[in-house]
DRENDO-1510 file (C-alpha; in Angstrom, 1 decimal, always signed):
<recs>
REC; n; res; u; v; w
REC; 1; UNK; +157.2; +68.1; -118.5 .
REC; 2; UNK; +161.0; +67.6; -118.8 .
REC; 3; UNK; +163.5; +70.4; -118.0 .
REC; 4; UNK; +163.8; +71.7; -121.8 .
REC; 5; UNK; +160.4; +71.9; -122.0 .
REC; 6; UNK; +159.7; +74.0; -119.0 .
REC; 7; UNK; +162.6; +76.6; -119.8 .
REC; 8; UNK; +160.8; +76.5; -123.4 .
REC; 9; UNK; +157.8; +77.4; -121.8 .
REC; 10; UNK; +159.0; +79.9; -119.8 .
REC; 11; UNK; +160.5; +81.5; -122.5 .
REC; 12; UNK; +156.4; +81.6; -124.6 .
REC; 13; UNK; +155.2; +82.9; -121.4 .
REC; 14; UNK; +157.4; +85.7; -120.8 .
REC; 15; UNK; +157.3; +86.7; -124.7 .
REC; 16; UNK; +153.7; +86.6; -124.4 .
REC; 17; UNK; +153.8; +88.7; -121.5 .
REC; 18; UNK; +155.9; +91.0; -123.9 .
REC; 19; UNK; +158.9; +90.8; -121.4 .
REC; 20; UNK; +162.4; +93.0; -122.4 .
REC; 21; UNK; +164.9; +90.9; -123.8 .
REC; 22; UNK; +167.6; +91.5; -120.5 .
REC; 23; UNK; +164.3; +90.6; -118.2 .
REC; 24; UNK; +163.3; +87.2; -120.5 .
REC; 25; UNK; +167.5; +86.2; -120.6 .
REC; 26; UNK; +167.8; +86.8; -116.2 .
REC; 27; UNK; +164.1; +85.1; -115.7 .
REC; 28; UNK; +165.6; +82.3; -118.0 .
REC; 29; UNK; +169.2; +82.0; -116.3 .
REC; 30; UNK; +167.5; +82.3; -112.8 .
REC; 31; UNK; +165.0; +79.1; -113.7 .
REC; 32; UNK; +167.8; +77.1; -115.0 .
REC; 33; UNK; +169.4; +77.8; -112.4 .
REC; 34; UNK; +166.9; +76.3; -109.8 .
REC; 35; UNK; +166.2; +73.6; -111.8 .
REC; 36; UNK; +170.1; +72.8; -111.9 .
REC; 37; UNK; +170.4; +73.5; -107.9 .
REC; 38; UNK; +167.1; +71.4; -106.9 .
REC; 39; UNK; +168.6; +68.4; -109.4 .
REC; 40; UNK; +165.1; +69.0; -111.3 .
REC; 41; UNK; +164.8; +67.3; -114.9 .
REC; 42; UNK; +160.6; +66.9; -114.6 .
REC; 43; UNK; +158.0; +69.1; -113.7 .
REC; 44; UNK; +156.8; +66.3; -111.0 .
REC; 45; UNK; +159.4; +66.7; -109.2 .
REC; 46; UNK; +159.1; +70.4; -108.3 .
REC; 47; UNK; +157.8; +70.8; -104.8 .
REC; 48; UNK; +157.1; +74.5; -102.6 .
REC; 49; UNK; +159.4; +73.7; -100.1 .
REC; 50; UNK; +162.3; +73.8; -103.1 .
REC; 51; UNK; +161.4; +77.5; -104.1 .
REC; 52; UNK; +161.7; +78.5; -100.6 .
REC; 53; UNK; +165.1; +77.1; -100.1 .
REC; 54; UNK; +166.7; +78.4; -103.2 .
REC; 55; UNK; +165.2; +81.7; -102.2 .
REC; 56; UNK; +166.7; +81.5; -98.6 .
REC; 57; UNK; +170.4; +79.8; -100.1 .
REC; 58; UNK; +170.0; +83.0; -102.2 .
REC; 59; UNK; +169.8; +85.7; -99.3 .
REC; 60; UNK; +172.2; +84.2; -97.8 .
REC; 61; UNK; +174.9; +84.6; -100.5 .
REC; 62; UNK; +176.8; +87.2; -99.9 .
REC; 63; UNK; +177.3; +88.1; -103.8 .
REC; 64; UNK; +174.1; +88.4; -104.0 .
REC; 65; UNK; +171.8; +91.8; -103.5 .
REC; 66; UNK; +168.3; +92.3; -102.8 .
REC; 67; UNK; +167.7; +93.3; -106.5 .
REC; 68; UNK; +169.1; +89.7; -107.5 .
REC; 69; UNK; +166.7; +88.2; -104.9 .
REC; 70; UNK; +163.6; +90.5; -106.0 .
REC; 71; UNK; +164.1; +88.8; -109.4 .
REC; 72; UNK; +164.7; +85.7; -108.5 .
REC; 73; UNK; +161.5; +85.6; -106.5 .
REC; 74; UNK; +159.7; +86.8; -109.3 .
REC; 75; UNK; +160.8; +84.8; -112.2 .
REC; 76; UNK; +160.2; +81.7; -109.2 .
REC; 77; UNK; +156.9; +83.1; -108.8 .
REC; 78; UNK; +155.8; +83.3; -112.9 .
REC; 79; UNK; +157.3; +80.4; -113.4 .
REC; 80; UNK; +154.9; +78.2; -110.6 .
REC; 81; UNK; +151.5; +80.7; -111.3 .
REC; 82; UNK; +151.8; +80.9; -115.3 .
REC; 83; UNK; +153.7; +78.1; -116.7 .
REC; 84; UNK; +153.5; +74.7; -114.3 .
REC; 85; UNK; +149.6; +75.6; -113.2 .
REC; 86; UNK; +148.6; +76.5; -116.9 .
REC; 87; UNK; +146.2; +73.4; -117.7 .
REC; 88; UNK; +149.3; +71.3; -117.2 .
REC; 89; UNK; +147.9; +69.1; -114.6 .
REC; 90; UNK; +150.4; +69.4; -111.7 .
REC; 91; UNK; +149.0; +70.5; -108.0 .
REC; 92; UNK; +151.7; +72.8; -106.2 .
REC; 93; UNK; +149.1; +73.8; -103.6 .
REC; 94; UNK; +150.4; +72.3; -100.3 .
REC; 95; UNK; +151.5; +69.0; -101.8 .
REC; 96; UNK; +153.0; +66.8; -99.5 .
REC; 97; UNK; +155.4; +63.6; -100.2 .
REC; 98; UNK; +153.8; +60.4; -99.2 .
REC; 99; UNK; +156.3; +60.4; -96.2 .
REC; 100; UNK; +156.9; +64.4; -95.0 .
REC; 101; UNK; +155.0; +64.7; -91.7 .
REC; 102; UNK; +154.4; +68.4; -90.0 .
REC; 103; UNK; +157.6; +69.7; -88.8 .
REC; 104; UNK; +158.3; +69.2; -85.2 .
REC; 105; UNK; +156.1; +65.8; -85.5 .
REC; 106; UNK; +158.2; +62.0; -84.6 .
REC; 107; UNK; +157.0; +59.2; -86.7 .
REC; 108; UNK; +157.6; +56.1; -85.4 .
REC; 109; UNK; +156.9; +53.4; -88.2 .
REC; 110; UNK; +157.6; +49.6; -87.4 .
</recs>
């Protein structure tokens, strides 16, 4: 699902969810966002790891306060549960890149 189409999405979702308007516009601005940090256009390319590292680049951004990072890891955390895992066929459980190996592991390839 391209980038459009997951902030559209979102937006269903949360409306569903009968979200305010100020807590649907922040959930939106924080998704875009992380999709514009992570260089994410498609829903393929979204990976656990990315969450995590926006989440940390986030706390440790001094203009930023816990309330900011509450959200953020909120809006993160609807968008992976509720809109990617919703019968849209893409596993966020663990996945692994064909070439990531356990941290702290050296692979040799030759």
């Amino acid at each position: 699902m391209r980038r459009e189409l997951i902030l559209s999405n979102l937006r269903i979702e949360l409306r569903r969810k009968q979200a305010s308007y100020l807590s649907e516009k922040r959930a939106i601005s924080l998704i875009a966002d992380f999709l514009d940090k992570m260089s994410i256009v498609h829903s393929s390319q979204i990976r656990n790891w990315q969450r995590e590292f926006f989440l940390s680049e986030m706390e440790r951004n001094d203009d930023k306060s816990k309330e900011d990072l509450l959200q953020a890891k909120s809006a993160l955390t609807f968008l992976y549960t509720i809109v990617l895992k919703k019968g849209r066929g893409i596993d966020l459980s663990d996945h692994r890149d064909e070439f990531e190996t356990d941290p702290g592991i050296l692979k040799i390839t030759g």
